[in-house]
N, C-alpha and C positions, 0 to 999 in steps of 0.2 A: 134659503130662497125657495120660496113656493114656486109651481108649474104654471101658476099666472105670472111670477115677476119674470119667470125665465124663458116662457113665452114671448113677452114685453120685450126683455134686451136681444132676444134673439132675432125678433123681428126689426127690432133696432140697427141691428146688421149689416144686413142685408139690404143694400143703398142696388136700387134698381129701377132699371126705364124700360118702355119699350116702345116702339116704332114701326109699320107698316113701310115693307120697300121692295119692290119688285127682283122677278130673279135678273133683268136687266142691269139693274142696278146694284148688285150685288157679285155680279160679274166684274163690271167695272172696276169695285174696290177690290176686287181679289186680283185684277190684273193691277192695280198702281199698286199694291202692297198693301192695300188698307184696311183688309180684312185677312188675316195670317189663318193660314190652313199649313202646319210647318212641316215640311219631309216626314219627321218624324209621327206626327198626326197621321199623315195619306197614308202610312203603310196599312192602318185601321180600315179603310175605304175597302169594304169586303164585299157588297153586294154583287150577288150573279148577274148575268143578262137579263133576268126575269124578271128577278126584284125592281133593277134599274128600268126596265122597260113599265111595270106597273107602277114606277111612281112618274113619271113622262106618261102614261096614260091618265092619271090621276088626274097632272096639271090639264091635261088637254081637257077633259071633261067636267072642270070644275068643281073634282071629290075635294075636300078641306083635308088639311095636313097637320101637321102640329107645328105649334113655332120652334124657332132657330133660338138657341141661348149663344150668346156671344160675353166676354169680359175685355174691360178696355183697359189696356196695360199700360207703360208707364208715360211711352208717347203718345197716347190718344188714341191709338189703333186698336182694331178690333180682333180677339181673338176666337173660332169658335171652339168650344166644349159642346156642345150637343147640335148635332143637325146634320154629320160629318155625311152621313150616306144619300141625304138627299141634296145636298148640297153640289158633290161631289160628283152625282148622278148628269146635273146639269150641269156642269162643268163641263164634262167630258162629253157629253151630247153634243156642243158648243163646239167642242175642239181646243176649249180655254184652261184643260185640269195641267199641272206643271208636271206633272207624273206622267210620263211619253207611253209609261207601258199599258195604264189605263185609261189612256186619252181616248178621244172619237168614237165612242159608244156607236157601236151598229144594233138597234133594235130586236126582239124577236116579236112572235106573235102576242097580241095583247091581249088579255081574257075578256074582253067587251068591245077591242078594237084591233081583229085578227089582219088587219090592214098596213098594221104596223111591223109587220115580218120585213126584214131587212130594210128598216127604213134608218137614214139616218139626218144629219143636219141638210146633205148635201143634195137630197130628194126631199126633203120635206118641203110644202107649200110655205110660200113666203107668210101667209096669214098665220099659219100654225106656226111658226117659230116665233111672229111676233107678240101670239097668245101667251107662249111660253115667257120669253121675255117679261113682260106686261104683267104676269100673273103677282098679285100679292102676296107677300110673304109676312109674317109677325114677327120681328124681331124682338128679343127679351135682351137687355141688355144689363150686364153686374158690374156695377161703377168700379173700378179700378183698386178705391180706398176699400173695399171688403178684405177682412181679414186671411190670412192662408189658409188657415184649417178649413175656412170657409170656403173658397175656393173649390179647395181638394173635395171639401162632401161633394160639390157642387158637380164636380169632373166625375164621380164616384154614381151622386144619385142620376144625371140628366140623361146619364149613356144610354135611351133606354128606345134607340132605333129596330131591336132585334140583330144588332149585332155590336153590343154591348165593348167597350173595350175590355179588355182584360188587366187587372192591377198595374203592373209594370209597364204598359202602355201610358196609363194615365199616371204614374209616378213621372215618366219620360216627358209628356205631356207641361204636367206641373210644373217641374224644377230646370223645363230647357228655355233657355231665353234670357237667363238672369241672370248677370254677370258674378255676383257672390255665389252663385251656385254651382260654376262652370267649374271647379277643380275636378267635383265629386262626380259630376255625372256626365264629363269628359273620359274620364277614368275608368268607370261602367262601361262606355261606348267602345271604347278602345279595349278595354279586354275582354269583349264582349267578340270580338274582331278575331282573336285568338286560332289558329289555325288546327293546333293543338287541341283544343277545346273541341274547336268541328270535327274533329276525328274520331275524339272518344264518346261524345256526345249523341245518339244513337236518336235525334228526333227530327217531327214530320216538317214539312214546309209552313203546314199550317200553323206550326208552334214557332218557327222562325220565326214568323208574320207579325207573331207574336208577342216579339219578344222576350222570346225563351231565355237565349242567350243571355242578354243581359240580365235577368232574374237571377240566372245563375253566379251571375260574379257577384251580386247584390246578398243571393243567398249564402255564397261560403264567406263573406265579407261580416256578414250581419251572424252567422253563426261561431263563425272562429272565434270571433273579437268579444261576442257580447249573447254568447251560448245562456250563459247562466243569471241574465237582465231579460230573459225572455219570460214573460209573464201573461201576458195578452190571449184573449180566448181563439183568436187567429192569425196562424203565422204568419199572414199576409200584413196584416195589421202591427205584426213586430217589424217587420221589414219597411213600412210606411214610419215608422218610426227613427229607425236606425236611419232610413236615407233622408230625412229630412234633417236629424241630428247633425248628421257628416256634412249636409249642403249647406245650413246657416254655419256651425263651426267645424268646418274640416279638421280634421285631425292629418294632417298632410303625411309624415312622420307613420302614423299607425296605419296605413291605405299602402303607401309604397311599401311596406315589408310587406302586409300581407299580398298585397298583386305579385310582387316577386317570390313568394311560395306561392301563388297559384300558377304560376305560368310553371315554376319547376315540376310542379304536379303535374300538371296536364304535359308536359314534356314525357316526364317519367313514363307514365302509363298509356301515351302514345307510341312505346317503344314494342307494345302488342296490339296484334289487330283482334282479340277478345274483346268483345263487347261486355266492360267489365263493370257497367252501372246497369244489366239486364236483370229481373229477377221474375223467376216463373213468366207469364205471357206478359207483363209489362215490360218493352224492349227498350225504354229512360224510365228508371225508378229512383223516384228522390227520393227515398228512404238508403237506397244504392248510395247515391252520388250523397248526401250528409255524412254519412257513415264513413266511405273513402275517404273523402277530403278532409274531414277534420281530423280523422284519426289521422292521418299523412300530417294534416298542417302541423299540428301537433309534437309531430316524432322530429326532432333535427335529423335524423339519420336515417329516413326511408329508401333512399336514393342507395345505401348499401345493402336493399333487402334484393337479390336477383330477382328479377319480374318473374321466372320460372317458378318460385318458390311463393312469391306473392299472389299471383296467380293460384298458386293448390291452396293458401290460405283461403284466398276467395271463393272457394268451393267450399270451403269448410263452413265458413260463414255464411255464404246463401244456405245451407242444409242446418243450420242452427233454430231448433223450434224456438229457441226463447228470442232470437232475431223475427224470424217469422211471425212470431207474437205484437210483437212489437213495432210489424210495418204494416200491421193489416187497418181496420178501423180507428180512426183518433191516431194514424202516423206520425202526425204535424206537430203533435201537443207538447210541450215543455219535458213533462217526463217520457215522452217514447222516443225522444228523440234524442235526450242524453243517455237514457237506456241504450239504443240503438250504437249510439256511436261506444260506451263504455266494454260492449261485448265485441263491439268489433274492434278497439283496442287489443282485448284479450287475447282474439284470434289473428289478425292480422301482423301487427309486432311484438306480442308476445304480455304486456301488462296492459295495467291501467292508466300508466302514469307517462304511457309515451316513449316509454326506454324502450328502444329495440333492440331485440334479443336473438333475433333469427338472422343475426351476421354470419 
């Protein structure tokens, strides 16, 4: 196929409208349900006061914005994939955002309209709210029959507010709503939940926000099962694979075993208050946490190595130059990461193959 015919079907595709509709009116649909902004979406909704303050300064002054991408799902309703912080902005300005904890925006000073220092719905003049209101927006809208891959770019290329999601947000994103999809990424959620996990898991808020967590069961799930099917130039991109594999044909059977050695892991090694996925100033090191966990999922017999003992292995293994080799630049890559886990077989339980030896 030539770059002209694949241009031709590509644009073929992509079945899309778009439409002019005030933020009035776009209020509206998100209070009957009609425009879906989903829990798991708002946790994304990251702008400061500032931010949200300059773009409410924005509307009021009539700066242009960029449009709203939205996709119509299987009832007709609208979801959005790009627009999440300006959207959000005015929502909460309103007092209309469903997220209690970032409702009711109180203003701060605005760099053209220092006027706006603690201003909020509730002091603003009746005209300027109904500027707001009133103000047009561009809707884009991606017809519902667009393909998934399509989609996913879609969620992948539009994020481009300055506060971009992060993979696993827009995995959550894509694959939450759809009932053929709900075993797998029920499943994520729920061991994502993990208390155990939060214990030995040594990271920021802002990675919570994130989606950390759930990356993490995504990532020992996607490496245990399908270490050596990894081939992709980024590991994020093997993990878009794996989770979308599991969510059209779950393998229901291979997800329960491995959740049930992840939770004994995270049991196991909650049994010390060692920060045991720390290496040099990185205090969550996924070069750490691959290494542990698979080597663990791996051994049927971890659970008889005393944490005392497991523990002085761990020191051995953080002080291993060819380990250290091996989690510096290109960590992620197919071979630093079978590498990675192969030495810490060595050291940890004693071979390659998983037998543990340090009973």
């Amino acid at each position: 196929m030539t770059i002209s015919d694949a241009v031709k079907k590509q644009r073929q595709d992509i079945k899309s409208d778009k439409m002019d509709m005030s933020f009035g009116e776009i209020m509206n649909m998100y209070k009957n349900d009609e425009i879906i902004i989903s829990p798991e979406y708002q946790r994304a909704f990251r702008w400061d006061i500032q931010k949200q303050t300059d773009f409410i300064e924005s509307i009021l002054l009539g700066i242009p914005f960029p449009s709203i991408f939205v996709v119509g799902n299987e009832d007709g309703k609208w979801e959005l994939i790009d627009g999440l912080q300006r959207v959000s902005t005015v929502l909460s300005f309103f007092g209309e955002l469903k997220t209690p904890d970032k409702n009711n925006l109180k203003l701060s000073s605005g760099g053209l309209l220092p006027q706006l220092e603690d201003m909020s719905i509730d002091n603003l003049p009746t005209d300027l709210k109904l500027s707001i209101k009133r103000t047009p927006c561009r809707i884009e809208i991606i017809q519902r029959d667009s393909q998934f891959e399509l989609r996913y770019e879609l969620f992948k290329r539009l994020n481009t507010g300055g506060e971009g999601l992060e993979r696993q947000e827009i995995r959550n994103c894509v694959f939450r709503g759809f009932t053929q999809y709900e075993y797998f990424t029920k499943l994520i959620e729920t061991h994502s939940m993990n208390s155990d996990l939060h214990k030995i898991a040594y990271i920021s808020q802002d990675q919570k926000d994130k989606m950390l967590y759930q990356e993490l069961c995504l990532r020992f799930f996607a490496l245990h099962n399908f270490i050596n099917e990894y081939s992709e130039k980024s590991i994020q991109d093997f993990f878009d694979k794996v989770m979308k594999n599991q969510c059209e044909n779950p393998d229901i059977n291979l997800a329960d075993t491995s959740f049930s050695v992840f939770q004994r892991i995270c049991a196991y090694l909650s049994t010390t208050e060692e920060n045991v996925f720390k290496l040099a100033r990185l205090n969550f090191s996924t070069s750490m946490y691959d290494s542990i966990m698979i080597t663990l999922a791996d051994s049927q017999l971890f659970e008889r190595i005393p944490i005392d003992g497991f523990l002085a292995s761990l020191e051995v293994l953080k002080s291993s130059v060819e380990f250290r080799e091996n989690s510096g630049s290109a960590s992620s890559s197919p071979r630093n990461i079978k590498k990675k886990v192969e030495i810490a077989k060595q050291i940890l339980i004693g071979d390659s193959n998983g037998e543990n030896i340090n009973r």
